[in-house]
N, C-alpha and C positions, 0 to 999 in steps of 0.2 A: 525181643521187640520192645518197643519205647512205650512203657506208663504211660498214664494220665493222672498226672498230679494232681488236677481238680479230684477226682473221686478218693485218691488217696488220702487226699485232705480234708475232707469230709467225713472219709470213715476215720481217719486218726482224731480227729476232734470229736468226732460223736464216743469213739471207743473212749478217751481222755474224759469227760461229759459222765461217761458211764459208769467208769471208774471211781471217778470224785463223790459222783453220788452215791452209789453204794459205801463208797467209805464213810461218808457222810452218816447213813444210814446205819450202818454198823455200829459206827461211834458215836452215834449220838446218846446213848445211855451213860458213855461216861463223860462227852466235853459236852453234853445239854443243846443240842442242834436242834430249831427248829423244823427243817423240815424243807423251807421254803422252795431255797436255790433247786433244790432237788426237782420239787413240783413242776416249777417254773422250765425248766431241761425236758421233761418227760410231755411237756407240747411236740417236743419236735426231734426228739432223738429215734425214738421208735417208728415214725412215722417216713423220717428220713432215710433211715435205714432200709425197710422196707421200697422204698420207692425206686434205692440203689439195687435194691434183690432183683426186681420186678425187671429193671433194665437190663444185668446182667444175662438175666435166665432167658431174655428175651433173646440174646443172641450166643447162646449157649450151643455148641457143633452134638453135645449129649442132648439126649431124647429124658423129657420128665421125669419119668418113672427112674432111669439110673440117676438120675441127681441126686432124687427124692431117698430111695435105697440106702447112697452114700451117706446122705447126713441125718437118715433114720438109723444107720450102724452106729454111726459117730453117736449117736443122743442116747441109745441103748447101752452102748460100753460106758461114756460117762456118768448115767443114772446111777447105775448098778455100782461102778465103782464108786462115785462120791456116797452114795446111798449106805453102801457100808462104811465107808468111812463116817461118816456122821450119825451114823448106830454105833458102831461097834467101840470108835476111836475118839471123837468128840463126846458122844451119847447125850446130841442134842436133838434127836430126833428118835421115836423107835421103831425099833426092828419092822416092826408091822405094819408100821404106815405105805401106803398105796403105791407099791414102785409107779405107777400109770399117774402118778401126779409129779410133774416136774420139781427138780430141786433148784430153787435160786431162779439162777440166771439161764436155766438148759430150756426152757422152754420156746426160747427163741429161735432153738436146733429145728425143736419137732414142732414149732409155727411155718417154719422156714421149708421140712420136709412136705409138709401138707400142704404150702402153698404152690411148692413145685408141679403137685396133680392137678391143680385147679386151669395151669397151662394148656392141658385138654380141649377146656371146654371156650377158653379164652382162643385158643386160632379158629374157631368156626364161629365166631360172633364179632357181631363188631362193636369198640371202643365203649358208643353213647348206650348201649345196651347192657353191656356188663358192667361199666361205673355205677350205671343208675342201679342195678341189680344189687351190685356189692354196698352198695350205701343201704339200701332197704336190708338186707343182710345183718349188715354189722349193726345199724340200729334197735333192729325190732327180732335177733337173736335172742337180745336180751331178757324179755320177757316169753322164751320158752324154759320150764322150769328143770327139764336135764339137761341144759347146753351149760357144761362145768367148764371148772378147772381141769378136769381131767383129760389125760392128754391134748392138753391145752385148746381145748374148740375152743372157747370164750376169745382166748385174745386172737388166734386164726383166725375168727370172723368179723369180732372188732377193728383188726387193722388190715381186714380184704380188699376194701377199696384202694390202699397205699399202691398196695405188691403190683395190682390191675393197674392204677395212674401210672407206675414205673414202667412197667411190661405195654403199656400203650404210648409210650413217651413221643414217640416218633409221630405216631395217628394225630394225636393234640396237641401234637408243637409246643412241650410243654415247658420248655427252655424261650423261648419266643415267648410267650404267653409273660413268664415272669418278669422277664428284663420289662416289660409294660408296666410291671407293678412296682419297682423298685421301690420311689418317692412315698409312696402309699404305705407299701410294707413296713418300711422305715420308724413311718408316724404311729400304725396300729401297733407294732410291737412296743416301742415306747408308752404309749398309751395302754396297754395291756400288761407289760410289767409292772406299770406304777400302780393300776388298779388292785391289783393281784396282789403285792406288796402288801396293800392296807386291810384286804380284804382277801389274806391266804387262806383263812379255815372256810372258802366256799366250796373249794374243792378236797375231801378227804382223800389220799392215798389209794382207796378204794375204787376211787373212780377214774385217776390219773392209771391204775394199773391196768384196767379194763379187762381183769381175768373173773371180773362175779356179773354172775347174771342179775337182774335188777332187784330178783327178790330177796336178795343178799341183803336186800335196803327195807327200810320202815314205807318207804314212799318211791315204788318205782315209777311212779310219774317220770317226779324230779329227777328221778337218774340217768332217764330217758331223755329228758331237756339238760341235764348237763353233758352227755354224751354228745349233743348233738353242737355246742358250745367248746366239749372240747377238739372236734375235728374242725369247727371254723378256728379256733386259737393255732391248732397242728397246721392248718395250709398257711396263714397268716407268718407263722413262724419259718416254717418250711421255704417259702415264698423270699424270704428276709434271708435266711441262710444260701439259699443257691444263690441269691444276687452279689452277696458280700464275699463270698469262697474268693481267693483268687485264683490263678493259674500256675501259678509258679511253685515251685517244690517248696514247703514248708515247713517248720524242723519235726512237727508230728505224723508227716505222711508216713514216715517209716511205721510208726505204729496203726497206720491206715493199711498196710502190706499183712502185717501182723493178727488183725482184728479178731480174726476167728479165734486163737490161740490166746488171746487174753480175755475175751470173753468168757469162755471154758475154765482158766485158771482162778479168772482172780475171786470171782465167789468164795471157791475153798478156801484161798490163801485169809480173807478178810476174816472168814466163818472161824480160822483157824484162830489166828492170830486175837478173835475177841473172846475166843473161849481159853486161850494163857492169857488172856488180858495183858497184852505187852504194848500197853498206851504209854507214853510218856504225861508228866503232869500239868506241859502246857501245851495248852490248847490248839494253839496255832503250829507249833514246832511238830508236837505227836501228831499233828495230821499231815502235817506236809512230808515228813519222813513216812508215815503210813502207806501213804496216795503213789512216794513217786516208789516205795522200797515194792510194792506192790506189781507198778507196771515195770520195773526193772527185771523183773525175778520172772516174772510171765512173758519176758523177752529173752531169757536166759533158754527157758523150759522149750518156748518156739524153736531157739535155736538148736537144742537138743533133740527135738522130737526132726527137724527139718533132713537133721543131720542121718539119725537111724529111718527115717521115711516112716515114724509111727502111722501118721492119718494118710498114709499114702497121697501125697501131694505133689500134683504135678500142675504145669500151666496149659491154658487151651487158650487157643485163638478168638480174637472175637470180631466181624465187621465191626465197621468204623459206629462210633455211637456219636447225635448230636450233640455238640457243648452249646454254653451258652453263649459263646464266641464264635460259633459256625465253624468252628475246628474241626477237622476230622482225622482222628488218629487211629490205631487199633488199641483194640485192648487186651488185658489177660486180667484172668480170673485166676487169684489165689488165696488157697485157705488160709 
């Protein structure tokens, strides 16, 4: 059955996006990176994502709970493996530390399993009800003092309202809604970059991550009012990226097909590669060989794993979902 480029292209930019910054991240101990670009992404890469899940699962022919199973196996096998790996073979982490706390990047797995149950209680309520819910939710979680890290409630709750926006996408006409904001969008992202540029240490990494509860902080006030600043900057952003996507196949959708599979890898690969320290001495060149040698290798591994059916991968049908072109094609869902 025929793609939809729009989505593919979205998740290959956002997965590209996510990439960059983690490498970013990695390497900024030895090329001296502040941080920024990175910040500046994680408006709208999580959020966006999320709001893809929300729409898939919405029309998903699997029932919750086997979704949920599938990609609670998936997050189980890879803990435990990366987890000795990075005890045993890195030994940058040790042995003891809490397998029920996510490594890296896996916690998006078991955000992603958990949001799948929340499907329940989303087909017996309606839209205005559970948005308003998931907002009061993911804001004022934050000041319950055991909503951790651990098996990642914190960011589950903080980014509930997305998964819900997606999974209600149809109820809110929420492709219609944006194409009204286009001009608007346009202006506040510009606006909102340049500020942020001048004034990046407003937001610490702590709060762009949104895995600490507020007491994490000197003043959860403030952390409360930046949280709330940073889902207006995510729809603003969000808003600006659906209107500009095009439709047409892009050279990254193929890594939009991919997504889950580099998501999973490239963590290790970065984790690996900065504990041999195999940075080249300029800046620009080491990173750009890092970033693309990284998603190459993790498209290599996809194709490996596609081939023996590791994650048992198969495609399912989906009704037609709205575009923001009033298109209507079917879709498939692949890991």
């Amino acid at each position: 059955m025929k793609r939809i480029f729009y989505y593919d292209n979205l998740k290959g930019l956002l997965t590209m996006i996510v990439v960059l910054g983690h490498t970013l991240t990695i390497s900024s101990d030895y090329y001296n990176y502040d941080g920024s670009i990175f910040k500046i992404c994680s408006f709208f890469m999580i959020p966006i994502f999320l709001i893809i899940t929300g729409m898939f699962s919405r029309k998903s022919k699997k029932e919750p709970i086997t979704r949920a199973k599938k990609m609670f196996i998936i997050y189980v096998f890879a803990q435990i493996t990366i987890s000795l790996y990075y005890a045993y073979c890195l030994k940058i982490i040790s042995p003891r530390k809490s397998i029920f706390i996510p490594r890296f990047t896996l916690w998006y797995l078991l955000t992603s399993a958990e949001l799948y149950l929340v499907e329940y209680m989303l087909r017996k309520n309606s839209y205005k009800k559970m948005i308003l819910i998931s907002v009061l939710i993911a804001l004022f979680s934050g000041f319950i003092p055991f909503v951790t890290n651990t098996l990642s409630i914190t960011r589950t709750l903080a980014f509930l309202p997305f998964f819900i926006i997606g999974y209600y996408q149809e109820e809110i006409k929420l492709f219609d809604r944006v194409k009204k904001y286009k001009k608007v969008s346009i202006a506040l992202v510009l606006v909102i970059t340049i500020w942020f540029l001048f004034h990046q240490h407003f937001f610490l990494f702590k709060d762009t991550y949104m895995k600490y509860n507020y007491y994490a902080y000197s003043t959860p006030i403030i952390c409360f009012l930046k949280r709330i600043l940073l889902y207006i900057f995510s729809i603003i952003y969000s808003v600006f990226l659906f209107n500009m996507m095009p439709h047409k196949k892009l050279f990254f959708a193929k890594i939009g097909e991919h997504s889950l599979t580099i998501y999973l890898v490239h963590g290790v690969l970065l984790k690996t590669i900065k504990y041999f320290k195999l940075f080249l001495n300029n800046d620009f060149i080491g990173t750009l060989i890092l970033y693309i040698s990284t998603i190459v290798i993790c498209l290599m591994i996809h194709f490996i794993i596609k081939k023996i059916r590791l994650l048992g991968e198969k495609k399912y049908d989906y009704k037609c979902v709205k575009l923001p072109k009033k298109e209507s094609i079917s879709l498939q869902e692949t890991t």
